[in-house]
C-alpha positions in Angstrom: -34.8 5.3 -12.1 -32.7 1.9 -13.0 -31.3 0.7 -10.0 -29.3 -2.3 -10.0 -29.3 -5.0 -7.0 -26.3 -6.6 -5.1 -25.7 -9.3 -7.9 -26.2 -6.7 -10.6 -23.7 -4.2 -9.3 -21.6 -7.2 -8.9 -21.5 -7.9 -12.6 -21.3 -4.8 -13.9 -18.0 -4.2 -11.3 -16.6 -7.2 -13.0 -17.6 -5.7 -16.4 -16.1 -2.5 -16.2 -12.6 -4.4 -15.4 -13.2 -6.3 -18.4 -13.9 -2.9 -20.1 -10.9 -1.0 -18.5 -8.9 -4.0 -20.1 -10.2 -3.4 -23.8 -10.0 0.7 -23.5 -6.1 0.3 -22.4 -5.7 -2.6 -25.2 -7.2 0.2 -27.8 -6.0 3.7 -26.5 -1.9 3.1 -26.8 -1.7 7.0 -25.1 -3.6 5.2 -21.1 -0.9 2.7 -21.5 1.7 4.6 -22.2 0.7 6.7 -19.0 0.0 3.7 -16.9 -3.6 4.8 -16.4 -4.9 1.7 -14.1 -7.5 -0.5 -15.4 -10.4 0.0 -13.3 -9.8 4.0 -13.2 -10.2 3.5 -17.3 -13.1 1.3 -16.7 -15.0 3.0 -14.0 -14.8 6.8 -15.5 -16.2 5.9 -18.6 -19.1 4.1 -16.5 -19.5 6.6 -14.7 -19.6 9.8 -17.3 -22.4 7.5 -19.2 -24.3 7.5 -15.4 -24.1 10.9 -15.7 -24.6 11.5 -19.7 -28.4 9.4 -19.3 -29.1 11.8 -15.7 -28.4 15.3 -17.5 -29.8 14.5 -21.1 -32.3 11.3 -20.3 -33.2 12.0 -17.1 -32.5 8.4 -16.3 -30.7 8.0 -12.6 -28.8 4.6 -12.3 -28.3 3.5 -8.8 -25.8 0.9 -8.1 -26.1 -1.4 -4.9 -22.8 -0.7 -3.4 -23.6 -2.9 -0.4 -20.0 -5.2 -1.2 -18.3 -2.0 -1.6 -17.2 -2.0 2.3 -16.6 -6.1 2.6 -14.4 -5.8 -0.6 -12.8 -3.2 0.5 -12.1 -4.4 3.8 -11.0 -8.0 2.5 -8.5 -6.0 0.4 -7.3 -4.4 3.5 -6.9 -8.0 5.5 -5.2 -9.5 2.5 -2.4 -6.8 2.9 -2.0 -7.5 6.9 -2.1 -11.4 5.8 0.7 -10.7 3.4 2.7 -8.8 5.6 6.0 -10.6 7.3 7.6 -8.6 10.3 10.9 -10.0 9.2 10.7 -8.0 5.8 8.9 -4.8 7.4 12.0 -4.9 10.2 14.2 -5.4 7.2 12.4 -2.2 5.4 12.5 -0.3 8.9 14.6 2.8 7.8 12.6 2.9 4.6 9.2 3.1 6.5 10.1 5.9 9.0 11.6 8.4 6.0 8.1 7.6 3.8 6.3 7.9 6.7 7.8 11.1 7.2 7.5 12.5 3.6 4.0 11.5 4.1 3.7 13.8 7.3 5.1 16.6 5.4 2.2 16.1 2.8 -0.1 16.6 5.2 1.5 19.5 6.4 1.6 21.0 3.2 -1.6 20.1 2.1 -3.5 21.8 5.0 -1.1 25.1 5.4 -2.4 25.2 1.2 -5.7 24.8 1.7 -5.9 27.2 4.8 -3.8 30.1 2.8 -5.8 29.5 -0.5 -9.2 29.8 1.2 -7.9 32.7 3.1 -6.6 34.5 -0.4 -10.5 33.9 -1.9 -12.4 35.4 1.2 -13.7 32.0 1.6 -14.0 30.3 5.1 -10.8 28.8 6.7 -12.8 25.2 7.4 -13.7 25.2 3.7 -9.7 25.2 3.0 -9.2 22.5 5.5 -11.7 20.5 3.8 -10.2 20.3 0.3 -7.0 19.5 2.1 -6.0 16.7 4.2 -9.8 16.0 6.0 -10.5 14.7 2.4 -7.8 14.0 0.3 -5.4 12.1 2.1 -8.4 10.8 4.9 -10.3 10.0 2.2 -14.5 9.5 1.8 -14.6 8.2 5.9 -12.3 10.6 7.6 -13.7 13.4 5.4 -17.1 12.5 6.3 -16.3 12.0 9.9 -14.4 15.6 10.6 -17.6 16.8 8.2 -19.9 16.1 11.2 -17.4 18.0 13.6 -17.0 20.9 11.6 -20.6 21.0 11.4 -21.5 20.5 14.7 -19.2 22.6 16.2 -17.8 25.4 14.2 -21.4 25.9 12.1 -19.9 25.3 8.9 -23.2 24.7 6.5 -23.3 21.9 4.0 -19.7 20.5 5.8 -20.7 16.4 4.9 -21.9 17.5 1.3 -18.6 19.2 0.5 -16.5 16.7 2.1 -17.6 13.6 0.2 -17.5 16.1 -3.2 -13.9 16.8 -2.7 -13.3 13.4 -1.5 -14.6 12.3 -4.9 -12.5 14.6 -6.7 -9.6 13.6 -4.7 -10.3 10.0 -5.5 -10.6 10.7 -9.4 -7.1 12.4 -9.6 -5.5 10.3 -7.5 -6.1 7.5 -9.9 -5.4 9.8 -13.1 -1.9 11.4 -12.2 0.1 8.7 -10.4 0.9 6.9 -13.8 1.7 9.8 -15.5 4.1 10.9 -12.1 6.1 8.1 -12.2 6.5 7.7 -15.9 7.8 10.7 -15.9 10.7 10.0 -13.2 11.4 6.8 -14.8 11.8 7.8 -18.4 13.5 10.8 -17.2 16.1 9.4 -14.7 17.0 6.2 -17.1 15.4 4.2 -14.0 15.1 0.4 -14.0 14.0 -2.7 -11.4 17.1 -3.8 -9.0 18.2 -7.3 -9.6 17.1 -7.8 -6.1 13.1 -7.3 -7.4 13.8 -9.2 -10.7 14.8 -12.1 -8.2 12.1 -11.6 -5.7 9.4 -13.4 -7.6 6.5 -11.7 -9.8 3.7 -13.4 -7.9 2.9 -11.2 -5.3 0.4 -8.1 -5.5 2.7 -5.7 -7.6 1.9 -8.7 -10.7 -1.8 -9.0 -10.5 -1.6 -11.0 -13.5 0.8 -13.6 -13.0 -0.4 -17.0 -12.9 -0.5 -18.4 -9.6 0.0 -22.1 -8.9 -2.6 -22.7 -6.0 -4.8 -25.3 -5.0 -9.2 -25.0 -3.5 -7.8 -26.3 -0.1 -5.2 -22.9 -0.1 -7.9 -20.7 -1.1 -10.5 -21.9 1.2 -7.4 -21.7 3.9 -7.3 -18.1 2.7 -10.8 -17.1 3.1 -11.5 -18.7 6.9 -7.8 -16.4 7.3 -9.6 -13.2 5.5 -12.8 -14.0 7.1 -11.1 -14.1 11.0 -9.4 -11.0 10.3 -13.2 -9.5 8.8 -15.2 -10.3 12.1 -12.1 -9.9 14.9 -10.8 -6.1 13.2 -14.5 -5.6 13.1 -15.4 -6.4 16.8 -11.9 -4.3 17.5 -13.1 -1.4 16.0 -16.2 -1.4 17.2 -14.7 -2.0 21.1 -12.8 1.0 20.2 -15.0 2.9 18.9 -16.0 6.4 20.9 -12.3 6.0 23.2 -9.4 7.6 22.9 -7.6 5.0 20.7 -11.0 4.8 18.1 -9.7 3.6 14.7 -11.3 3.1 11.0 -12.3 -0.4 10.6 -10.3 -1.0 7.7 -7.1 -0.4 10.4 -8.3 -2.6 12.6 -8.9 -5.5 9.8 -5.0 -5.2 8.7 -3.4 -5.1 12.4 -5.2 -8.2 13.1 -4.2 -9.5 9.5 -0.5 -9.1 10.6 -0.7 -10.0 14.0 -2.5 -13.5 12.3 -0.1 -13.6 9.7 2.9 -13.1 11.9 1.2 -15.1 15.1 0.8 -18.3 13.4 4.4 -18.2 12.1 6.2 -18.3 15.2 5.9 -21.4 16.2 5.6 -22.8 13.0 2.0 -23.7 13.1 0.8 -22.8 9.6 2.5 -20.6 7.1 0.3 -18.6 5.2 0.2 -19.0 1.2 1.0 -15.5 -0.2 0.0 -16.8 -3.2 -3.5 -17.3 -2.3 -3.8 -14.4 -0.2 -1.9 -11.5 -3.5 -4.7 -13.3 -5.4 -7.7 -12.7 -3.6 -6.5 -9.4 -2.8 -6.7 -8.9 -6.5 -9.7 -10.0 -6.9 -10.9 -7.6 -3.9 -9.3 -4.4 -5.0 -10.2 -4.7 -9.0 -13.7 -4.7 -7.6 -13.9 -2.6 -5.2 -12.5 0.4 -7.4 -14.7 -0.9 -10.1 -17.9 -0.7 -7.8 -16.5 2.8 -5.9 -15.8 4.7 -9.4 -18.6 3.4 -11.5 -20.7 4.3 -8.7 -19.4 7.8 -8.3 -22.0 10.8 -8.6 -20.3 13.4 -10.8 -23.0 15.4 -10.4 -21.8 16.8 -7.4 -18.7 17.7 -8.5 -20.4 20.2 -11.5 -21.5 21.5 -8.4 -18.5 22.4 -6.4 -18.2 26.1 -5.8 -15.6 27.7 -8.1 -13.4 28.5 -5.4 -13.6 25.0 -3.5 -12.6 24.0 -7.4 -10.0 25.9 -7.3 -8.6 24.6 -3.7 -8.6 21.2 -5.0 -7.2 21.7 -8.7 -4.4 23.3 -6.9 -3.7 20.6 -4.1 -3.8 18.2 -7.3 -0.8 19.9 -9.0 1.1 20.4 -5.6 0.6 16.6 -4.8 2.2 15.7 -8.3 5.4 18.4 -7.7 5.3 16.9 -4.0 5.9 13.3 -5.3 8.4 14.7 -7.9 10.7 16.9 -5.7 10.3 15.4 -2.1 8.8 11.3 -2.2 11.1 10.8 -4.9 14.2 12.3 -3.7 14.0 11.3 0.1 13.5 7.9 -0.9 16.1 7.4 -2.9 16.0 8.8 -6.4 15.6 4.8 -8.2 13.1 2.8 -9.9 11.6 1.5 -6.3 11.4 5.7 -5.1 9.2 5.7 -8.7 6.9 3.5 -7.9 6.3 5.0 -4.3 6.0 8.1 -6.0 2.9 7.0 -8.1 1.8 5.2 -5.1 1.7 8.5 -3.0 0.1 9.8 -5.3 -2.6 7.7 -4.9 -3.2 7.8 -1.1 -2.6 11.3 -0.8 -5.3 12.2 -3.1 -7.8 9.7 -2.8 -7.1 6.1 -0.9 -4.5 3.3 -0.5 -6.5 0.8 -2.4 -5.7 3.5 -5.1 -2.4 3.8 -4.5 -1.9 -0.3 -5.3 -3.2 -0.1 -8.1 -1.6 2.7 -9.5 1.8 1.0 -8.3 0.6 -2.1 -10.0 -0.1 -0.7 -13.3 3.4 0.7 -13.1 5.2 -2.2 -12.0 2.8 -4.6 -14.9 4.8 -1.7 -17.5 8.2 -1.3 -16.4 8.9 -4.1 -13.4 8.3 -5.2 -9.8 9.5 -3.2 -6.8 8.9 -5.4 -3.8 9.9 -2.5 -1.4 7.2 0.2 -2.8 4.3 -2.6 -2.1 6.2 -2.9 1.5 6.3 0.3 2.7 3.1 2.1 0.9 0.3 -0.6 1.8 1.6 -0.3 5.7 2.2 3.6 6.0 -0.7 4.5 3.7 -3.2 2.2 5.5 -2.1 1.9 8.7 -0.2 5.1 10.0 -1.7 7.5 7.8 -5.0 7.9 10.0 -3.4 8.2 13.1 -1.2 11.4 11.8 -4.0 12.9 10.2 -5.9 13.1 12.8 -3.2 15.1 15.1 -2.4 17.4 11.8 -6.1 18.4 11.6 -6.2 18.6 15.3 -3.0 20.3 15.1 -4.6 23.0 12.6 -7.4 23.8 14.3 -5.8 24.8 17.1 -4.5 28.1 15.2 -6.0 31.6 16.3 -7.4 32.1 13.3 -10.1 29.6 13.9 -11.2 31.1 17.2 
């Protein structure tokens, strides 16, 4: 075994960016597609992890110990970035996405319940390769893992979960390029002037030069670091109750409520700058670390009907995102761009989802409304809805 400490894992995260950079710079056809950098990067990682397992018999472990704190500074960063004046401004916007994004859910677990019904197999296993996993993600999957478990006997519920999680996470990341290519070459679609005038400095331009100085970054990081130990103390207050939350959640509300809070009287203004830039930073990482890191093993091991479930839910996500995110939200380059983002949340996570949106925005322009409206619905509201959709579900006869 070659496992690889905190530090290690740390470097090779930040090489597999440098390596998604060079494999986008050499294959013309990932650009084209707007396949994201660290998706390039990690896959390749991690199909060599699994290329020395199966024919070396050497198993790599990675230390994925900054996986969570990167992935929870990524999380403040988007509360710290978010101004109540522009979310009130994007109200209308938020409630139809929000409800296209219900509508997913629906559709995702009336699919999986119907497919595992058509191949014999059981109705839990359906609802796993739906919803519980793909749009909740590795945590909510594992979390409803333990309940199916528990209480409906469903054997090997956690292993499954965090397989089609996986698989979730993989595709999520693979098709939300190509989706929105597709609507944008195919509707004639371009940037408003509104976005061209907006600025190309915050996260939808992760590589625009940013003028900042050390005091606003270390401003930024006692800002990210309040929001870090406060969301967390929230969460875990919360935790067990009526009202319990994922951390992540927690981390953002108190990022807005800080961001927002400190504004009104005038106190301090935060430096988006500082904070799009560090959330950069964050999210390359954390994808790096989560996909170079992912056991692909498990997934040559997914039962050829679970396989089935999810390479279906894959191709109904992308004709989901073609026929109903796009059209609802407005059938233009910033419903595009929300399209690829979907995408990427409703298969696999928001941090996803941004980084899809960014490698579409990096190709064709900015849309400051998609990196509104996705970060907020698909990181903040998209837990709570789940959860009654699953809750919802299981409430049907044919579970009794």
């Amino acid at each position: 075994m070659l496992s690889l400490d905190t530090l290690e894992t740390l470097m090779a995260a930040a090489l597999v960016l440098l390596l998604g950079r060079l494999i986008l710079a050499r294959i013309p056809l990932l650009r084209t597609y707007s396949i994201p950098e660290p998706v390039a990067g990690g896959l390749l990682v991690a199909l060599l992890v699994f290329a020395l397992r199966r024919m070396l018999q050497i198993d790599v472990r990675f230390d994925t110990t900054l996986q969570a704190p990167l992935m929870l500074t990524f999380f403040a960063t988007i509360g710290l970035n978010a101004d109540l004046a522009g979310l009130k401004a994007g109200g209308r916007t938020l409630v139809v996405f929000f409800g296209a994004v219900v509508g997913l859910l629906v559709m995702q677990d009336a699919l999986g319940l119907g497919l595992a019904w058509a191949l014999g197999q059981d109705r839990l296993l359906g609802l796993l390769g739906a919803s519980v996993t793909l749009s909740g993600g590795h945590g909510t999957g594992a979390a409803w893992a333990r309940v199916f478990a528990e209480r409906h006997g469903l054997a090997s519920a956690t292993e499954i979960a965090i397989a089609c999680a996986t698989f979730g996470l993989i595709l999520g990341g693979l098709i939300g390029g190509p989706v929105a290519r597709f609507l944008i070459t195919h509707h004639a679609l371009a940037p408003s002037p509104a976005s061209d005038v907006a600025g190309t400095t915050a996260f939808e331009q992760p590589k625009a030069v940013r003028p900042i100085t050390a005091e606003a970054v270390i401003e930024t990081v006692a800002l990210i670091a309040v929001c870090l130990a406060v969301g967390s103390a929230l969460a875990s207050w919360l935790n067990g109750t009526a009202f319990e939350l994922p951390t992540f959640v927690c981390v953002l509300f108190v990022g807005v409520v800080l961001r927002n809070g400190l504004a009104v009287p005038s106190w301090y203004q935060v430096f988006e700058l500082a904070v799009s830039l560090l959330g950069n930073v964050s999210l390359g990482l954390f994808l790096a670390i989560a996909l170079m890191s992912l056991r692909l093993g498990d997934l040559a091991s997914l039962a050829l009907p679970l396989l089935a479930i999810l390479i279906v839910q894959a191709i109904a996500m992308a004709a989901y995102a073609i026929f109903i995110t796009f059209r609802v939200m407005g059938r233009n380059y910033d419903a595009a761009v929300i399209a690829a983002g979907h995408c990427g949340f409703g298969l696999g996570a928001t941090p996803t989802a941004i980084a899809n949106m960014q490698a579409i925005t990096e190709r064709f322009g900015p849309s400051r409304l998609a990196f509104l409206v996705v970060p907020m619905v698909g990181a903040f509201f998209i837990d709570i809805a789940n959860a009654i959709v699953i809750k919802l579900f299981l409430l049907l006869p044919v579970y009794r």
